[in-house]
C-alpha positions as CSV (number, residue, x, y, z in Angstrom):
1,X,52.2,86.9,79.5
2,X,51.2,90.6,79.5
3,X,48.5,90.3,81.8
4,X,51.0,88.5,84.1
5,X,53.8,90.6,83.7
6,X,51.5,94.1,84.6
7,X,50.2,91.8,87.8
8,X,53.6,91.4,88.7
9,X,54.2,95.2,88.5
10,X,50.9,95.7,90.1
11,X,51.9,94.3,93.4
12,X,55.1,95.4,93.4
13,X,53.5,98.7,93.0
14,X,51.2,98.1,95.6
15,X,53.9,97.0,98.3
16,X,56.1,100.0,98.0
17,X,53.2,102.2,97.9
18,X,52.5,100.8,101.4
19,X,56.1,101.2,102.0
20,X,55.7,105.0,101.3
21,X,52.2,105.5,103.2
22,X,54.2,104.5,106.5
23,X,57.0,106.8,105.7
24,X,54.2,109.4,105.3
25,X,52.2,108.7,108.7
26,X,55.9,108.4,110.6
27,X,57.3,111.5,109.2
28,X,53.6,113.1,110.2
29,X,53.4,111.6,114.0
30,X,57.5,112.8,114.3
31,X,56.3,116.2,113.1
32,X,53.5,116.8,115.5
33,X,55.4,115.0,118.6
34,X,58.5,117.7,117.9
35,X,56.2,120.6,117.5
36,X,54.5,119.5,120.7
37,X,58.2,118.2,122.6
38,X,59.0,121.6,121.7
39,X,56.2,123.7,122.8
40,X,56.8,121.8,126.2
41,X,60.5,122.8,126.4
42,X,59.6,126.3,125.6
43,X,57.4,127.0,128.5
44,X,58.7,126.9,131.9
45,X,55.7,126.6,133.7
46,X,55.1,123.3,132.3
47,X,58.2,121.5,133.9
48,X,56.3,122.2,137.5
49,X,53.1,120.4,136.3
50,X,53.1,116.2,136.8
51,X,50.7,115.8,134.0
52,X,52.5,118.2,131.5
53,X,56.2,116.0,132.5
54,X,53.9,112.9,132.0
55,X,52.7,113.9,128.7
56,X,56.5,114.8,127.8
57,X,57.9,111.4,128.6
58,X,54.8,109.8,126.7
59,X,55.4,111.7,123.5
60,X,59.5,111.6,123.9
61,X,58.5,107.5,124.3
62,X,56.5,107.1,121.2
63,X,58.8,109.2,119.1
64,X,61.5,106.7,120.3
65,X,59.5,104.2,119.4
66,X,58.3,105.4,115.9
67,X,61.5,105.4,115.1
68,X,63.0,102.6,115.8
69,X,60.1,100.7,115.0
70,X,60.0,102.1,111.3
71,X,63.7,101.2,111.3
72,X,63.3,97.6,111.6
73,X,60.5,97.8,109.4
74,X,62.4,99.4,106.6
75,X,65.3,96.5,107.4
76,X,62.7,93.4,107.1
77,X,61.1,94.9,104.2
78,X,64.6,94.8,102.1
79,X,65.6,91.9,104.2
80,X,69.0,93.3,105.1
81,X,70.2,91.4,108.2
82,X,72.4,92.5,111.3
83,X,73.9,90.7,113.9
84,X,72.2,89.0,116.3
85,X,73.7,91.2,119.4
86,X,72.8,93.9,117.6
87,X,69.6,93.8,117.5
88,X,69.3,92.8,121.3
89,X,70.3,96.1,121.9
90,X,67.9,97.9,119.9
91,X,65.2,95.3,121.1
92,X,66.1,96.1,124.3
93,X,65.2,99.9,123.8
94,X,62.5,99.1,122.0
95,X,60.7,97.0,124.3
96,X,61.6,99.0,127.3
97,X,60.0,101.8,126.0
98,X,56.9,100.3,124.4
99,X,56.1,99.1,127.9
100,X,56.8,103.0,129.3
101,X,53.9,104.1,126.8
102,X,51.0,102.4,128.5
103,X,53.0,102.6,132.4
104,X,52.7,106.6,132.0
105,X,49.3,106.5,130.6
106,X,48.2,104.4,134.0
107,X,50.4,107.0,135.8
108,X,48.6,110.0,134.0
109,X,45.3,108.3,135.2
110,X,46.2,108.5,138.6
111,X,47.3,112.1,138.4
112,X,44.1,112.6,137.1
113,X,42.2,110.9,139.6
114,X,44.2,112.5,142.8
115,X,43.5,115.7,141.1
116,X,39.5,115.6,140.9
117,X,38.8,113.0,144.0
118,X,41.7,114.1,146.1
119,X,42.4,117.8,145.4
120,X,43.5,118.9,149.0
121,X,46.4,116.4,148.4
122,X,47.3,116.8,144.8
123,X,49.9,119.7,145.4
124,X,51.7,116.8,148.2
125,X,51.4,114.2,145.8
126,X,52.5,115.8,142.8
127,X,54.7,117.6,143.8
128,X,58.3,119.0,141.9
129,X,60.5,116.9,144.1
130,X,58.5,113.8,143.3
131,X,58.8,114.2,139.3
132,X,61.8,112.7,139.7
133,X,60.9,109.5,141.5
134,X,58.3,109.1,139.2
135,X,60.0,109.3,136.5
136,X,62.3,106.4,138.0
137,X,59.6,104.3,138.9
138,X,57.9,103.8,135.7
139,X,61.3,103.2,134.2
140,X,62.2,100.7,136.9
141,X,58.5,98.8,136.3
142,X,58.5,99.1,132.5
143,X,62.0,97.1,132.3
144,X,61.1,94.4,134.6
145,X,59.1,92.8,131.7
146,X,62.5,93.1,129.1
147,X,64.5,91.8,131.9
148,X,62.2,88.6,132.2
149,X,62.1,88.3,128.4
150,X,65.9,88.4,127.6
151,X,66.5,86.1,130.9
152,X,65.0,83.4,128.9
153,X,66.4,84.0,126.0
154,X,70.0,83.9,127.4
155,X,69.4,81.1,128.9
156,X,68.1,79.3,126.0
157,X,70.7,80.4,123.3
158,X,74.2,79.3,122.4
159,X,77.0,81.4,121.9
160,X,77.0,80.6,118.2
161,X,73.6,82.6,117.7
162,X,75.1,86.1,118.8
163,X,77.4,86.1,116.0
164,X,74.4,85.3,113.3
165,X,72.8,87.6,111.0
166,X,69.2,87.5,111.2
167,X,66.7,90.0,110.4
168,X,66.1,91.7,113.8
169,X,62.3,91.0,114.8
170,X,61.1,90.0,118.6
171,X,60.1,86.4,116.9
172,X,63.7,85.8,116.6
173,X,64.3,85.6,120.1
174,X,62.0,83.0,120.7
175,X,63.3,79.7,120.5
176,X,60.8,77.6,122.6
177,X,57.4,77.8,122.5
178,X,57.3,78.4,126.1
179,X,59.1,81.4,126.1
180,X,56.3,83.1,123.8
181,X,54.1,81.9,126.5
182,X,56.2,83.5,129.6
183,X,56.1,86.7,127.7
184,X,53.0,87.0,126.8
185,X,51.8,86.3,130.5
186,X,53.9,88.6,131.9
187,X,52.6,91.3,129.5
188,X,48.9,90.2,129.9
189,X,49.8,90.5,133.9
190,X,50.8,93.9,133.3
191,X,47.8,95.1,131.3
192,X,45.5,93.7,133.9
193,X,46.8,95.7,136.2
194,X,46.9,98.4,134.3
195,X,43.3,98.3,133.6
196,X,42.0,98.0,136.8
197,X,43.8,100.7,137.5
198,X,42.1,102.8,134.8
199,X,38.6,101.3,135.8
200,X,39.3,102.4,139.3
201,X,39.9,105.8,138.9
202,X,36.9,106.1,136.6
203,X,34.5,104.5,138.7
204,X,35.8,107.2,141.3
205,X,35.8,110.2,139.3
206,X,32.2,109.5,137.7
207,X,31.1,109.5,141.5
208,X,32.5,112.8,142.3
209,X,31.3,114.5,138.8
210,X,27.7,113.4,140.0
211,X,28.1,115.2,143.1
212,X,30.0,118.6,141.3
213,X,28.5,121.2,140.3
214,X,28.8,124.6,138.1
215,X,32.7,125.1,137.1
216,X,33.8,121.8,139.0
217,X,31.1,119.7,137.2
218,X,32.9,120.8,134.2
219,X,36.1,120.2,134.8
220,X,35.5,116.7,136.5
221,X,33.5,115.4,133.3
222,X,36.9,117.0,131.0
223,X,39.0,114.7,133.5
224,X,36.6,111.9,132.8
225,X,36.6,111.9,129.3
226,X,40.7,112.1,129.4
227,X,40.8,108.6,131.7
228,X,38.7,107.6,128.9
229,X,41.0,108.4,126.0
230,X,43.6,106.6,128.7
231,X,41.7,103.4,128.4
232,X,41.1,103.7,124.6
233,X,44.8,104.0,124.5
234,X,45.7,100.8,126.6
235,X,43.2,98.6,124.8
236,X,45.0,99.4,121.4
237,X,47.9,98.9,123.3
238,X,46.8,95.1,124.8
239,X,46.0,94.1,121.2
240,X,48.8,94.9,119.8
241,X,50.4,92.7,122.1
242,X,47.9,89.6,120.6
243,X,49.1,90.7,117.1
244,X,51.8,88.6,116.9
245,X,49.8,84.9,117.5
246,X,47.3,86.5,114.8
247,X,50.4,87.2,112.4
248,X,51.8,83.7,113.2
249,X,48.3,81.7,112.7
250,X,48.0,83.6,109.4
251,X,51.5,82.8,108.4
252,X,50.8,79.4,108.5
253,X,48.0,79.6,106.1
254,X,48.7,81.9,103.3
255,X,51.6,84.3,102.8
256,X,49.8,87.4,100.7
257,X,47.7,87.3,103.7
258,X,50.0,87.5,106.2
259,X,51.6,90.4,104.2
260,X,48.0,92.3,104.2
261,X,47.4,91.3,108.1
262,X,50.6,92.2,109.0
263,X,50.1,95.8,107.5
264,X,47.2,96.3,109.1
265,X,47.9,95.5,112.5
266,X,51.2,97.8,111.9
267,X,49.1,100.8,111.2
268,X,46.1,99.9,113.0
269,X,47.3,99.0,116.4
270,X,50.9,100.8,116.3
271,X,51.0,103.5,114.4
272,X,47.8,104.5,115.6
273,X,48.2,105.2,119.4
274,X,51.0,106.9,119.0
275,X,49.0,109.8,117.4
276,X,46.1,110.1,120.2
277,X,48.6,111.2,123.1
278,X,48.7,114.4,121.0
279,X,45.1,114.7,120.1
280,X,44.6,114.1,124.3
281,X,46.6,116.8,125.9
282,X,47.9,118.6,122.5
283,X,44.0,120.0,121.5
284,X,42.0,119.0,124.1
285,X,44.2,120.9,127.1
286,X,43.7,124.7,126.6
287,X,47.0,125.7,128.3
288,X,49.1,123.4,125.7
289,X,46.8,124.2,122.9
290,X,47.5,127.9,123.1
291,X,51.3,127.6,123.6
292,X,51.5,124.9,120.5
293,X,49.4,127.8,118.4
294,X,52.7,130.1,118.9
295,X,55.0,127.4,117.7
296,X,53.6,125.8,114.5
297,X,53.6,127.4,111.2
298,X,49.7,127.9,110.8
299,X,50.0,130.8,113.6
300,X,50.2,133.7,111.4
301,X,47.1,132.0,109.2
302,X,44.3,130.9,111.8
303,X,42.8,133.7,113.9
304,X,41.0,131.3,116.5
305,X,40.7,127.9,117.6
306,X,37.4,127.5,115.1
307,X,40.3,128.2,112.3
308,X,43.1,125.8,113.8
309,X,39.8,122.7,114.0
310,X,39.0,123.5,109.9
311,X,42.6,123.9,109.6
312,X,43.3,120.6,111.1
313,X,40.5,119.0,109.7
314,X,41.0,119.6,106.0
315,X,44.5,118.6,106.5
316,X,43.5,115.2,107.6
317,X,41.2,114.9,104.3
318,X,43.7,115.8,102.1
319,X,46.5,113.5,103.7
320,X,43.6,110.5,103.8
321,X,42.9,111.5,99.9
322,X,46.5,111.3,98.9
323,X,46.6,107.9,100.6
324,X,43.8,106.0,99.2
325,X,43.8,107.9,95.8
326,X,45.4,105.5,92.9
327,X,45.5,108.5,90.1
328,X,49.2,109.6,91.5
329,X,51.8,107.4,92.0
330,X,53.4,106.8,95.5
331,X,56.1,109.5,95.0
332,X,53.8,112.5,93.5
333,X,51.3,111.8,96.5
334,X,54.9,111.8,99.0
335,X,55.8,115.5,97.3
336,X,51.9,116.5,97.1
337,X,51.9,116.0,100.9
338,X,53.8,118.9,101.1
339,X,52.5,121.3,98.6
340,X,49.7,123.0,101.1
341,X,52.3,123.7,103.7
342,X,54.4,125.3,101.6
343,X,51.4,127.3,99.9
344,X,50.3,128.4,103.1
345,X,54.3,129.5,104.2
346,X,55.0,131.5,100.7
347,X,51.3,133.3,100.9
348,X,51.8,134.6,104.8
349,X,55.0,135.8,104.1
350,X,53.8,137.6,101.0
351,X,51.0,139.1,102.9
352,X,52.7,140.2,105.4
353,X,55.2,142.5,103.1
354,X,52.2,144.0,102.0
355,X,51.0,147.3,103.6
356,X,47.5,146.7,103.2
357,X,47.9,143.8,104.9
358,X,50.2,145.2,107.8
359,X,47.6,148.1,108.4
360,X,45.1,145.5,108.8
361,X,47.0,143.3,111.8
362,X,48.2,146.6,114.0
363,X,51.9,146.1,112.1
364,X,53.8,149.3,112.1
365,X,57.2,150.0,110.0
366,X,59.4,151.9,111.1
């Protein structure tokens, strides 16, 4: 009975733990995306750049969509329900703007690809006055796929089923099994296009960076690793979209798996490419990177960019250490999290009340 009982206790455990890791990896992607959302707000010369506006909507998009997202996870997981129209309207934002993540990625591609192949007509083509359309268009082709998704459902379901309370998922508007199969065409039609477009632009670009040389050789090969990371990004983004047959097939056969699978695919393929927009043009662009520097709090700590890499780097390994260390429970390793940025905070700000230490940095008092 004992052994049954601590079992018991040792899922439980293990679920909310789970429960607490995603908090963790949300509140971290939230954290970076607003230091970066802000870094972009702060500097005016970014607002005249397409790719800089481009990155903006793509972090301002996932940051939406973390949110939300986590919400209805944190709903399902305590199965609290709401009504049914509801949640159509928070679907509605949340599909919208899960289909504006990969449509501005394709769109960044394209920036990138008029830049190195077409650089005479970049300044035309990107140009302030056509932010704006821009902007409009990818929000105009992102909702066409919502628009065909909730058509069907409104024509399938009764009046009777608004007033329900379910627990708000995308399964739940699927009544007929050809309705999972319209969307999931309309997405896959999408994503083809989508990737073509990608393999386009990096066919092209490879040909010019074979022909550049010195400076431009450089900068062409930076461009083609970034269409790259682009395409990285939009496969995680087409398998997520394949997660939910997976989920549904496993459901079928064992439900601790489908928990486990479920999880993983969460994580894995929608938690993840949220955080490599950042990693893309947060690190990797030098203009950004320096601008970011002024903004977070390990500015007055790190010296260089070697410093903000090992800084970076032994953050990671102590956020992947809590995580998959079973000595602390789930709420030490939630307030351990913390502990190094607040060590870091109290230690600058006693160094820099000391003299020696404002002699050594050019600091005067007056």
């Amino acid at each position: 009975m004992e052994d049954n009982s601590s079992w018991v206790d040792g899922e439980v455990r293990q679920i909310n733990d789970r429960v607490i890791s995603v908090q963790v990896l949300v509140m971290m992607f939230l954290s970076i995306n607003f230091l970066l959302i802000l870094t972009f707000f702060k500097r005016k010369s970014f607002y005249t750049i397409a790719r800089y506006i481009l990155f903006a909507i793509t972090l301002l998009s996932d940051s939406l969509i973390l949110l939300i997202s986590n919400t209805l996870y944190l709903l399902a997981y305590f199965n609290f329900t709401i009504q049914v129209w509801l949640c159509i309207n928070i679907s509605t934002v949340l599909i919208l703007y899960t289909m504006v993540t990969p449509v501005t990625l394709t769109a960044m591609t394209l920036e990138r690809y008029v830049a190195i192949c077409m650089p005479l007509r970049h300044a035309e083509l990107c140009s302030q006055h056509i932010h704006v359309h821009c902007i409009l268009i990818i929000h105009s082709l992102s909702s066409l796929p919502c628009i065909v998704f909730f058509s069907s459902f409104f024509a399938s379901a009764s009046l009777s089923f608004y007033k329900q309370h379910k627990i708000c998922s995308l399964q739940m508007y699927i009544l007929h099994r050809w309705q999972g199969h319209l969307w999931s065409t309309v997405q896959q039609i999408y994503f083809l296009i989508m990737v073509t477009i990608i393999a386009f632009c990096y066919v092209e670009i490879m040909k010019v960076a074979k022909m550049a040389s010195g400076d431009n050789k450089k900068s062409t090969w930076k461009g083609l690793k970034t269409v790259i990371l682009h395409g990285f990004q939009l496969l995680l983004c087409l398998i997520q979209l394949w997660t939910p047959f997976i989920e549904n097939y496993v459901f079928q056969i064992n439900l601790n798996l489908f928990i486990n699978v479920r999880f993983f695919n969460y994580v894995l393929f929608y938690l993840t490419p949220k955080c490599l927009s950042p990693l893309i043009y947060g690190l990797r662009d030098d203009a950004f990177f320096h601008a970011l520097k002024k903004y977070v709090v390990f500015d007055l700590y790190v010296k260089d960019d070697k410093d903000v890499c090992l800084t970076c780097r032994l953050w990671l390994f102590y956020l992947l250490y809590l995580l998959g260390c079973r000595r602390f429970s789930a709420c030490s390793r939630f307030c351990l999290l913390f502990f190094p940025l607040l060590l870091f905070f109290f230690t600058e700000r006693l160094q820099a009340a000391t003299p020696g230490y404002l002699q050594t940095t050019g600091t005067t008092i007056n």
